[in-house]
KEDREN-420344 format. One line per field, with one value per residue (C-alpha): residue number from 1; residue in one letter; y, z, x. Coordinates in Angstrom, 1 decimal, always signed. Layout:
REM KEDREN-420344
seq <- NUM ... .
type <- a ... .
yy <- Y ... .
zz <- Z ... .
xx <- X ... .
END
This chain:
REM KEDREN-420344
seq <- 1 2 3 4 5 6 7 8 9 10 11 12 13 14 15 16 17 18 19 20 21 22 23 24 25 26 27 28 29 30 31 32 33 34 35 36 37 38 39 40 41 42 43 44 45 46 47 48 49 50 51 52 53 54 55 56 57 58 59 60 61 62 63 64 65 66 67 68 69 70 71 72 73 74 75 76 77 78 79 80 81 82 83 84 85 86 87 88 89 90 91 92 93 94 95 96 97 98 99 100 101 102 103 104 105 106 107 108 109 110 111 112 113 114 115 116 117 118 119 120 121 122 123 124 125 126 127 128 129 130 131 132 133 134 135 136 137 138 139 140 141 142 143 144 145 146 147 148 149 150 151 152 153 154 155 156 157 158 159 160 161 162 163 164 165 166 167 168 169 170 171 172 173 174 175 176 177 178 179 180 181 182 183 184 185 186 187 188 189 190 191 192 193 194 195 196 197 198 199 200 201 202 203 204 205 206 207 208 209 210 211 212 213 214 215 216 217 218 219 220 221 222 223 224 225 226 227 228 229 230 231 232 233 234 235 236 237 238 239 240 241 242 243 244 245 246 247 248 249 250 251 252 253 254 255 256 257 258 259 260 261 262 263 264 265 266 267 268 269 270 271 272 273 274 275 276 277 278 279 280 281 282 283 284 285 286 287 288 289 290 291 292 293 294 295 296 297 298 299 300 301 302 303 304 305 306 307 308 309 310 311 312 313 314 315 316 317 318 319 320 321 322 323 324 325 326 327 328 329 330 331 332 333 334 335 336 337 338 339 340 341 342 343 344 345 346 347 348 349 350 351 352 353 354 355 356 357 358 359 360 361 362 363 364 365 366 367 368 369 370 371 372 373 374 375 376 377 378 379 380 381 382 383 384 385 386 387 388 389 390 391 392 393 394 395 396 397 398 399 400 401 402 403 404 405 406 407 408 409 410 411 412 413 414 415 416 417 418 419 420 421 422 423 424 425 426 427 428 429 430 431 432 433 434 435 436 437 438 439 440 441 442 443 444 445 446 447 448 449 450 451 452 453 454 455 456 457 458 459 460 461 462 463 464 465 466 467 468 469 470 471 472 473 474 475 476 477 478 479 480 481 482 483 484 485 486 487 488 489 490 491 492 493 494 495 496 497 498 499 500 501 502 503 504 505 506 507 508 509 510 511 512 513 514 515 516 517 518 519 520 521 522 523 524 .
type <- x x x x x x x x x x x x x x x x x x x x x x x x x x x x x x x x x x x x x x x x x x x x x x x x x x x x x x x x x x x x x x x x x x x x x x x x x x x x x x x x x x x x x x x x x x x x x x x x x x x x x x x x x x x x x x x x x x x x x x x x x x x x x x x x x x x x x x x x x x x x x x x x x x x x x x x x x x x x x x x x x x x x x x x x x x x x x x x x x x x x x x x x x x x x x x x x x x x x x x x x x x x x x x x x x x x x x x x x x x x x x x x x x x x x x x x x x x x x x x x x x x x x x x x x x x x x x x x x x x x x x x x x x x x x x x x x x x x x x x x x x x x x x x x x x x x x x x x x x x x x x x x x x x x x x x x x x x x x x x x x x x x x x x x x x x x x x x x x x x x x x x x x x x x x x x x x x x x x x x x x x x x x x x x x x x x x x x x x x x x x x x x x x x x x x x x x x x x x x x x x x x x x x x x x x x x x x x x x x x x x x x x x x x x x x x x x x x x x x x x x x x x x x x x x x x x x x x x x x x x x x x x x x x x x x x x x x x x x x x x x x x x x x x x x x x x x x x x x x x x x x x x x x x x x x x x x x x x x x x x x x x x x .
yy <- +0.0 +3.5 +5.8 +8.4 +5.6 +5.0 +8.7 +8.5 +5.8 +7.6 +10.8 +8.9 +6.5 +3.0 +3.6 +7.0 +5.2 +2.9 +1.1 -1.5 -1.7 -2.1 +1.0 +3.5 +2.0 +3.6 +6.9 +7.1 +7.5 +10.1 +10.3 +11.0 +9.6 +8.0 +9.6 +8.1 +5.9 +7.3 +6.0 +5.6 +7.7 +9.2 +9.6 +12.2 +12.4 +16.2 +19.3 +18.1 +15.2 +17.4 +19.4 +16.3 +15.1 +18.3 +17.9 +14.8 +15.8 +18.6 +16.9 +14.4 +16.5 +14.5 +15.8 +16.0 +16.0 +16.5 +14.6 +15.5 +13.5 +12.5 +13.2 +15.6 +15.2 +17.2 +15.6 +17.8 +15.4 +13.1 +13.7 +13.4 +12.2 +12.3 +9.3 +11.5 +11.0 +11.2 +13.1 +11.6 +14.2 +11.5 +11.2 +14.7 +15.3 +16.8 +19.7 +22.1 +24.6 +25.5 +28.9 +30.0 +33.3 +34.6 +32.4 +30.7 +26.9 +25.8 +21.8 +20.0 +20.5 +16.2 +16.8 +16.0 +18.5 +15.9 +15.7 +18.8 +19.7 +16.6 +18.3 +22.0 +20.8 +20.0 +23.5 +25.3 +26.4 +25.8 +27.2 +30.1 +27.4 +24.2 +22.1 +19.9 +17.4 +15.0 +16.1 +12.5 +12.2 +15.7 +17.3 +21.2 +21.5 +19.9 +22.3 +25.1 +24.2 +23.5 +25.8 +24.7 +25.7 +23.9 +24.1 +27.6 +28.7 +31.0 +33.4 +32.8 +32.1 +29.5 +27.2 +30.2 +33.2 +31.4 +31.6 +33.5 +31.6 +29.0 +27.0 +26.1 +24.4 +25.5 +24.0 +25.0 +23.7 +26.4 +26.8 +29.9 +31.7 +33.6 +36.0 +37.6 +34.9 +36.0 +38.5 +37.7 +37.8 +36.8 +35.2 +33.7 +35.7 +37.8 +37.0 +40.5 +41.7 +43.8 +42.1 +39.0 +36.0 +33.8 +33.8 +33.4 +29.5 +29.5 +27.3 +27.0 +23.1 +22.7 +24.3 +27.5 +25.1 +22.0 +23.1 +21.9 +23.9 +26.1 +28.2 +29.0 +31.4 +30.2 +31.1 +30.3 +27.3 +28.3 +28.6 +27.6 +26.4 +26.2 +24.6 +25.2 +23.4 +24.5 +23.1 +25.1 +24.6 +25.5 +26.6 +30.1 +30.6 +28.6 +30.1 +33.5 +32.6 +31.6 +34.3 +36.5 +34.8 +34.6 +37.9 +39.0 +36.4 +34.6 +31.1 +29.0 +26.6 +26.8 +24.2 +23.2 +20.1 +19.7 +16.8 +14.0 +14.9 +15.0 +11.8 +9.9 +11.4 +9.9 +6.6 +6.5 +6.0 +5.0 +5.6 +2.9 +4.8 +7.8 +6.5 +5.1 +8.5 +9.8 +9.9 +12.5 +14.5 +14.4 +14.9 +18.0 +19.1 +21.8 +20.6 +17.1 +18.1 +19.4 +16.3 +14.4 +16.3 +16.6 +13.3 +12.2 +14.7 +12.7 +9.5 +10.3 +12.1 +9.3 +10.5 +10.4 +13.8 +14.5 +12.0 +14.7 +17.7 +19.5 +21.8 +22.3 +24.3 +23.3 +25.9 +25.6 +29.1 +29.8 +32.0 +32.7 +32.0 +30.3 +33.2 +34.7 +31.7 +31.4 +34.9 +33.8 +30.7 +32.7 +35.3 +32.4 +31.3 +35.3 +35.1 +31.9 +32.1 +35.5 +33.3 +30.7 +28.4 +25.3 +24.7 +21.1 +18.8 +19.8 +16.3 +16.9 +19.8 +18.1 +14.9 +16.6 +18.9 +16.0 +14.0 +16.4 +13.9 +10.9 +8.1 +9.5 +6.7 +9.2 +9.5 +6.9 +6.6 +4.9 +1.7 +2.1 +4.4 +6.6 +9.8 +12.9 +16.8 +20.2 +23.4 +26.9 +30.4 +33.3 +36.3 +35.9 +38.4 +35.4 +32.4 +31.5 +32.8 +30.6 +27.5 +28.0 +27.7 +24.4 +23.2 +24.1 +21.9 +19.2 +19.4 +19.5 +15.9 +14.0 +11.9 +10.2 +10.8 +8.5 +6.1 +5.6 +6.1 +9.6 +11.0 +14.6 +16.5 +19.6 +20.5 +24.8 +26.7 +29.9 +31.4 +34.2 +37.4 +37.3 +33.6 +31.0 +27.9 +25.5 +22.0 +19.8 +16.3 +12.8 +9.7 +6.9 +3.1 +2.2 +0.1 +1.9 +2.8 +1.5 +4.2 +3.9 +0.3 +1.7 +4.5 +3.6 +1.6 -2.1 -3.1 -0.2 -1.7 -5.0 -3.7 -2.2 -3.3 -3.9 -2.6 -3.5 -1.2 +1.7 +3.8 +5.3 +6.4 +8.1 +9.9 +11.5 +12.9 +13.7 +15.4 +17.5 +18.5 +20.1 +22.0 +23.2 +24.0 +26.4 +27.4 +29.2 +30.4 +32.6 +33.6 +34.7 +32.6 +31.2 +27.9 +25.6 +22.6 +23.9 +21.1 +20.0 +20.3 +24.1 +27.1 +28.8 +30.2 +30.7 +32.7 +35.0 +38.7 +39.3 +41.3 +38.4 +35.8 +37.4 +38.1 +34.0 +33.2 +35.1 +33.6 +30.0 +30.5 +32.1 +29.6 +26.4 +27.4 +23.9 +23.4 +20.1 +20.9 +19.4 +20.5 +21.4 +22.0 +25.2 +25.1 +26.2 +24.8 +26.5 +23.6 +25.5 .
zz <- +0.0 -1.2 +1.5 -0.1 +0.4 +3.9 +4.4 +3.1 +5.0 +8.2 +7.2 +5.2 +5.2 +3.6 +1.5 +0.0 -1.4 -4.6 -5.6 -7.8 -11.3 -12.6 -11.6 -11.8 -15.6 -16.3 -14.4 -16.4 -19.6 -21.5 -24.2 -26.4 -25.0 -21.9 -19.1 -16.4 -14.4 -11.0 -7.5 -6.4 -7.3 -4.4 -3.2 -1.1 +0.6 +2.5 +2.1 +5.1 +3.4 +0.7 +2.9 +4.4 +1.0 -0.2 +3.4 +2.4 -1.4 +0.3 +2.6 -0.1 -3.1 -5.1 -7.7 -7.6 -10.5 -10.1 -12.5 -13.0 -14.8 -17.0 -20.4 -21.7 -24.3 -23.9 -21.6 -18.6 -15.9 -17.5 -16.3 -18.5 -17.0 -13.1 -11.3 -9.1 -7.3 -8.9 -7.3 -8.3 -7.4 -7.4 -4.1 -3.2 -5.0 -2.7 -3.0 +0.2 -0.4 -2.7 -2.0 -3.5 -1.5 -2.8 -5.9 -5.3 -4.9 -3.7 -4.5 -4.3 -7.0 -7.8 -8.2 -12.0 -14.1 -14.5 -10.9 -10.4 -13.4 -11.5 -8.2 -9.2 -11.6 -9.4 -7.8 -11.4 -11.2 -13.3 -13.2 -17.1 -18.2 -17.3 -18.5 -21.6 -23.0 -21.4 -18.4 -17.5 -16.4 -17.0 -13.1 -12.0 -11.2 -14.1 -16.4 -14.4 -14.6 -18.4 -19.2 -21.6 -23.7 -24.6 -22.2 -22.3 -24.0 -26.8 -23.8 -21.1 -22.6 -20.7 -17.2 -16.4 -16.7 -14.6 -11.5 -7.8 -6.3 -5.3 -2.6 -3.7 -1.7 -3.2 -3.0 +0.1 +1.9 +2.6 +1.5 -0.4 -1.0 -3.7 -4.4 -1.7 +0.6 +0.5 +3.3 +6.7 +7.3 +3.8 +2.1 -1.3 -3.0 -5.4 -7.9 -7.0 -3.5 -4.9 -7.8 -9.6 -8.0 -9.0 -12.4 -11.6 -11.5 -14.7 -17.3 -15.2 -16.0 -12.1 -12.5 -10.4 -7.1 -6.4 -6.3 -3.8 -4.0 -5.8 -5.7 -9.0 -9.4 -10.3 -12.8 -13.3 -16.1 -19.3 -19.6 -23.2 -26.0 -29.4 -32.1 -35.3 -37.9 -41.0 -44.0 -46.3 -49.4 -47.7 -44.3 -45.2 -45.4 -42.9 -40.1 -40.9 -40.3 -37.2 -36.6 -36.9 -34.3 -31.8 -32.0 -31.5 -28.6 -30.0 -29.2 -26.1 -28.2 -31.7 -33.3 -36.7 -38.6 -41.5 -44.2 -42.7 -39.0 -39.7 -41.3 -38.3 -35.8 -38.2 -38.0 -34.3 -33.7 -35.5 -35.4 -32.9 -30.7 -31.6 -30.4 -27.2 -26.5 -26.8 -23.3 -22.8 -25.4 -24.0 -20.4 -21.9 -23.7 -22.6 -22.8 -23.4 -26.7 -27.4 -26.2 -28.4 -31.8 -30.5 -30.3 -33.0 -35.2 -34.1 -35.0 -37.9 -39.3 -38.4 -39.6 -43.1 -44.0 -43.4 -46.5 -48.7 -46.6 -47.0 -43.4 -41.2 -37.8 -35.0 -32.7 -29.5 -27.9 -24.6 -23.0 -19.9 -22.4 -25.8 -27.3 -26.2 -27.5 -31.1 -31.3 -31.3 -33.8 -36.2 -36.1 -36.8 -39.3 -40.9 -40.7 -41.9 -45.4 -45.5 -46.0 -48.1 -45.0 -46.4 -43.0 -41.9 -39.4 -36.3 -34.7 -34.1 -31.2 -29.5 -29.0 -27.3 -25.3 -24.1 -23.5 -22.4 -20.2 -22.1 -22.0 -23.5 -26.4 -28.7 -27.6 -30.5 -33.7 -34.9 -36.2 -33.2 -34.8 -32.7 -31.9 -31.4 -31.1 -31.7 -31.2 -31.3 -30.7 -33.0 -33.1 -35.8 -38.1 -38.2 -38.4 -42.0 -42.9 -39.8 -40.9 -44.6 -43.0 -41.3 -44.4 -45.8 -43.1 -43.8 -47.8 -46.8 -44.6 -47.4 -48.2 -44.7 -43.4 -46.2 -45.4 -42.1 -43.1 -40.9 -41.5 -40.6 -39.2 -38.0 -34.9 -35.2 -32.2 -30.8 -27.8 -26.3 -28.8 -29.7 -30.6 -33.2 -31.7 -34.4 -33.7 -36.1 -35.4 -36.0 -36.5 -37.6 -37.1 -34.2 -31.0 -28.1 -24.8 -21.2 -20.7 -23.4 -22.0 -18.8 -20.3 -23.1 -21.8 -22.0 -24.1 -26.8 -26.8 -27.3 -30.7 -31.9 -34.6 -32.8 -34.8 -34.3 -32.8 -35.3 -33.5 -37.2 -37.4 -33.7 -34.9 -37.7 -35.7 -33.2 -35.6 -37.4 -33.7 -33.2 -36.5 -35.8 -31.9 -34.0 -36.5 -33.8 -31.9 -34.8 -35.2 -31.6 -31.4 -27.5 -26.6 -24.1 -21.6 -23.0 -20.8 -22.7 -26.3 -26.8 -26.6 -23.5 -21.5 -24.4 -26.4 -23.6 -23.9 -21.6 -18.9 -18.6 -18.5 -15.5 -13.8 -14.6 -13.1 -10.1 -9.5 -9.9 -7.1 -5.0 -5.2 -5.4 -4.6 -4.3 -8.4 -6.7 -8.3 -12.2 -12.8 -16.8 -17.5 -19.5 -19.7 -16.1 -13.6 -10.6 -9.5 -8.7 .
xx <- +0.0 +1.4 +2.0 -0.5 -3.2 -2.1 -2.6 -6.0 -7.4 -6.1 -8.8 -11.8 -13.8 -13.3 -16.4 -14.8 -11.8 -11.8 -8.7 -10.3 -8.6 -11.5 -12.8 -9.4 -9.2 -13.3 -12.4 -9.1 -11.3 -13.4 -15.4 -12.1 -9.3 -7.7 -5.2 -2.8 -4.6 -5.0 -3.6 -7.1 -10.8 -12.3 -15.9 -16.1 -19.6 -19.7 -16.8 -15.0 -13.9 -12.7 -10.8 -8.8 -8.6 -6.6 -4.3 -3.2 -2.6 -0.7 +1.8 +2.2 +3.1 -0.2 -1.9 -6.0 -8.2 -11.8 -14.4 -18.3 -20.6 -17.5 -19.4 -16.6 -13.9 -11.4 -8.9 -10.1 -9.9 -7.7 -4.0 -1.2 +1.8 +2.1 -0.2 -2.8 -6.0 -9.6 -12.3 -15.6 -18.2 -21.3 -21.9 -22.1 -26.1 -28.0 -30.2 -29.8 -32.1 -34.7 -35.7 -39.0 -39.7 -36.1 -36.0 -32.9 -31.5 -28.6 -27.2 -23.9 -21.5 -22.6 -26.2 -27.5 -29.2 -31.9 -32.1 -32.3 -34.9 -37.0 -36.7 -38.4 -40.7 -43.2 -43.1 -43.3 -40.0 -36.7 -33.4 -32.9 -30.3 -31.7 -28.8 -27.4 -28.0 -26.1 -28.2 -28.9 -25.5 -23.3 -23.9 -24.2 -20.6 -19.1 -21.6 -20.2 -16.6 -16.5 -19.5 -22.0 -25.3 -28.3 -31.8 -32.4 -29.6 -31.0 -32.8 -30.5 -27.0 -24.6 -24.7 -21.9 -24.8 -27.0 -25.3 -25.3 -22.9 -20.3 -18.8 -15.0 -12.4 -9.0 -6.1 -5.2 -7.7 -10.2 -13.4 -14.3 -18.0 -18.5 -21.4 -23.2 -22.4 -18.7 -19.4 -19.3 -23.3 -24.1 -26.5 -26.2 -28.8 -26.7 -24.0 -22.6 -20.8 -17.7 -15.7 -17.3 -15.1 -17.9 -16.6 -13.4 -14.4 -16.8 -15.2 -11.8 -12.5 -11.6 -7.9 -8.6 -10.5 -12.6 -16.6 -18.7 -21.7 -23.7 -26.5 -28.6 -31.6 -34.8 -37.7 -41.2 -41.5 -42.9 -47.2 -47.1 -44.2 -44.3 -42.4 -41.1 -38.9 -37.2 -35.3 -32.8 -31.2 -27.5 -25.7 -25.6 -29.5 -29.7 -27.4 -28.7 -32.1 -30.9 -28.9 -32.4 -34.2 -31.4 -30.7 -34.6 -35.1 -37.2 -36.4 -35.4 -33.9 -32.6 -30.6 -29.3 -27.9 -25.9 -27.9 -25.0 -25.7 -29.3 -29.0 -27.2 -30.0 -32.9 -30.6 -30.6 -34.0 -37.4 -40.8 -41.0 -39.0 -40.3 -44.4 -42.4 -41.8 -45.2 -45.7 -43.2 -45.2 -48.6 -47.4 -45.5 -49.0 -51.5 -54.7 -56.3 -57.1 -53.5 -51.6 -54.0 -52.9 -49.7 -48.6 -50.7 -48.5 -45.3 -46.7 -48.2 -44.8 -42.4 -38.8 -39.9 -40.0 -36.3 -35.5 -34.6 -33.8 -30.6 -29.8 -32.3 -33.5 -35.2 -36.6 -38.5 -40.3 -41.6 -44.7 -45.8 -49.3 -50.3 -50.7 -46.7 -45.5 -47.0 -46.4 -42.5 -43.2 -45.1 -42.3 -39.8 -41.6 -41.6 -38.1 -37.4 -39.5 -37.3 -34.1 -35.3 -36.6 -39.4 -41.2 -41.1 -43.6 -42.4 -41.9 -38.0 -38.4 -41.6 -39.7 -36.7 -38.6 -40.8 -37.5 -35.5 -32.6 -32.5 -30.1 -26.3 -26.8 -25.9 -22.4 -21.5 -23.0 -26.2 -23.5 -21.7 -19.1 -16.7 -18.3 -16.2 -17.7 -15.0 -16.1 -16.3 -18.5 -18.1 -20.3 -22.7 -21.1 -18.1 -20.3 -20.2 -16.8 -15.7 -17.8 -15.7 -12.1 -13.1 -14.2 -10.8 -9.2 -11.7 -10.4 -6.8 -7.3 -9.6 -7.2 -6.4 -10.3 -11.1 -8.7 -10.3 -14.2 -14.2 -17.2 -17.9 -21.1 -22.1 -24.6 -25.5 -26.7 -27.7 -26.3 -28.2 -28.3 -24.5 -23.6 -23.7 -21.9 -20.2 -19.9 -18.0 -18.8 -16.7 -17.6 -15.6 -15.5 -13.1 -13.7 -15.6 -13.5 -15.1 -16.6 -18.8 -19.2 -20.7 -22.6 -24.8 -28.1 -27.1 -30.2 -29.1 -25.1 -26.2 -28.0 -24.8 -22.2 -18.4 -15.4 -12.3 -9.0 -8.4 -5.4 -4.2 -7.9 -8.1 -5.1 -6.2 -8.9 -6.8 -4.5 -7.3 -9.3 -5.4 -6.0 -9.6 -8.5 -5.2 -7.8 -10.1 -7.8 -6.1 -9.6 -10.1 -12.9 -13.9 -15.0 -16.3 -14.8 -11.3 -9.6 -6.5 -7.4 -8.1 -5.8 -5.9 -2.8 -0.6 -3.8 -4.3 -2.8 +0.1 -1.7 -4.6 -2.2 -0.4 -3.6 -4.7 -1.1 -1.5 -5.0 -3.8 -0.7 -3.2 -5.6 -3.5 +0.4 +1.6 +0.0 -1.6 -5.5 -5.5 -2.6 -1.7 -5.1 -6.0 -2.6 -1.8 +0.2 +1.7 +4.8 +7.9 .
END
């Protein structure tokens, strides 16, 4: 037994501490890639044992790396050389507060977006960003700590702008308060007391501290949705019809697919799936007469009617009534015909919205491909000219992608007013890592096609992700979950790169939280 173990079992309990090979081999995996296994993964079940945690990693010079839900794929909790111990933030889900008179909760940094949208439901009440769409899995602290957009996203922006507060041990051992509750008789009902430290630790991907809590206004839910769908003859049309409705508000949700992404969604399910979901549809209906067309719309559509479309939209608006919300449809729909937009049955955005935490099948493809997402957000004045230069890099690879059968994708979204978001998407044939094994439902794996080992192929992705990641960051473009694979430190301007430097010896002197990541690391 190492000594650093020794160490631990002195401070935690038996329960908290997994050495199992079994399970330090899952938790040294993403999505993407895998990382040196750690010494052990950790389980804390409260802050205190947290804060012994970091004392130990302390007097033993051991690095700590803290995981969320572990849907990412960017090497952000994976470490790269030194052998370290993994924080698995599962058993800290707890919802401490929910607030209605001041319109605030608070939960532990482990607690699932799912389980948190399950919680407030009930009361008619909802969080502006509401989660992704890994939500089943992806929790509130690892949204925070990469960031992220989906649920909410075209009103509210990103997990990070829909914050008051955090509770952060850092790597010294104390635990910090942000927001309001930073003062000495605070409460955590405002993001503001002085200077923002709250977003100090918004996309830090855990480099800057180790959340444990944090506290998230709330809104009522919607009184009404609506839902529109478009197809276009190409991505410019397309992205600037979207561009229109994000930057008049007039969408919760909007979200476009290239013809070979679209293709792989229809793939992944059937009509039989589709009717199976039904029941998420009607219970998301108004009245009995409205979850009766509505679901009969879905059934009756099928996937059919996306055999011959090109791009396409999907947008999904909110009222506090019917009326507010087809107000917003029909001005979609204005704006839509105005760029060349065909409208399409509408099937796509009731099935998500009904279903809005599935089951993360669709981290691999529909014949059990590799599935990798790169990304980027560019003002909408930069969207198509941006979308162009990854094509060029996609030209300038054809050669080797077909060697390996990559196939590319896009997924298009809104972000607030300001945003497109770009998502390139991989898929190629190559054997699935273990945690793919342990994520997708078993009776959906066992439907799958098995492909054998293709390293040459994971390298070419690897190789072109590089490029995309260089391409943006010429660009000055930002992104999400930055982790490992995008440019951070060396992109920033010499005065925010001291300030980020300063921050990280502050908060971790001893360089023992994720250490390398964003490309920080405070070790003497």
């Amino acid at each position: 037994m190492s000594a650093v173990i020794e160490s631990l079992n002195a401070v935690l309990p038996a329960s908290a501490i997994h050495t199992d090979p079994h399970v330090v081999n899952l938790f040294a995996h993403d999505v993407f890639g895998k990382g040196t296994p750690a010494l052990a993964v950790i389980r804390p079940s409260c802050t205190t044992d947290i804060q012994a945690l970091v004392k130990v990693c302390l007097r033993t010079k051991t690095a700590l790396i803290t995981r969320g839900g572990g849907m990412s794929y960017t090497a952000g909790y994976l470490a790269d050389h030194e052998q370290g111990l993994l924080l698995d933030m599962s058993s800290m889900n707890r919802i401490i507060e929910v607030n209605t008179e001041d319109a605030y909760v608070t939960v532990e940094a482990g607690v699932t977006w799912s389980m948190l949208h399950q919680t407030l439901a009930p009361l008619g009440l909802r969080t502006p960003f509401w989660g992704t769409l890994s939500g089943s899995q992806a929790t509130v602290g690892g949204g925070l700590s990469q960031n992220g957009v989906f649920w909410g996203s075209g009103y509210h922006g990103t997990a990070g702008d829909s914050i008051l507060g955090l509770g952060v041990v850092t790597g010294t051992g104390e635990v910090l308060l942000t927001g309001s509750n930073s003062q000495r008789n605070g409460q955590p009902f405002t993001r503001y007391f002085g200077p923002d430290m709250t977003g100090l630790f918004i996309g830090d991907c855990g480099a800057l501290g180790i959340k444990v809590t944090a506290t998230l206004p709330l809104i009522p839910v919607a009184g009404a949705k609506a839902f529109t769908s478009f197809a276009f003859p190409d991505a410019p049309s397309m992205m600037a019809a979207m561009a229109d409705i994000s930057r008049r508000s007039l969408a919760s949700e909007c979200f476009g697919f290239d013809p070979y992404l679209q293709g792989q969604r229809m793939k992944r399910a059937s009509l039989a799936a589709d009717v199976s979901q039904l029941s998420g549809v009607i219970k998301a209906g108004g009245s009995l007469k409205e979850k009766i067309i509505s679901g009969a719309k879905v059934a009756i559509t099928g996937r059919r009617f996306m055999d011959n479309v090109n791009w396409s939209f999907s947008a999904i608006s909110e009222g506090r009534c019917d009326s507010e919300a087809e107000y917003q449809a029909e001005a979609i729909c204005q704006l839509s015909a105005r760029h060349g937009g065909e409208q399409l049955p509408d099937s796509i955005p009731r099935l998500l919205a009904a279903n809005p935490f599935g089951p993360v099948n669709n981290m691999v493809g529909a014949s059990g491909e590799r599935w990798l997402p790169v990304h980027t957000l560019v003002p909408h004045s930069a969207a198509q000219a941006t979308l162009t230069a990854i094509e060029t890099i996609f030209t300038a690879h054809r050669d080797a992608m077909d060697r390996f059968d990559i196939e590319t994708g896009y997924l298009i979204t809104t972000v607030s007013q300001q945003m497109t978001l770009i998502e390139p998407v991989f898929f190629w044939p190559d054997a699935l890592n273990v945690l793919h094994e342990h994520s997708l439902e078993p009776s959906h794996l066992a439907k799958l096609p098995r492909h054998a080992a293709a390293p040459g192929a994971w390298e070419v992705v690897n190789t072109i992700k590089a490029a995309i990641a260089t391409l943006c960051s010429a660009r000055g473009t930002s992104h999400f979950q930055l982790g490992r694979a995008y440019h951070y430190r060396d992109a920033l301007r010499p005065e925010s790169g001291r300030l980020v430097d300063a921050l990280k010896i502050t908060l971790d002197p001893q360089g023992i939280i994720n250490p390398g990541v964003l490309g920080l690391d405070s070790r003497s």
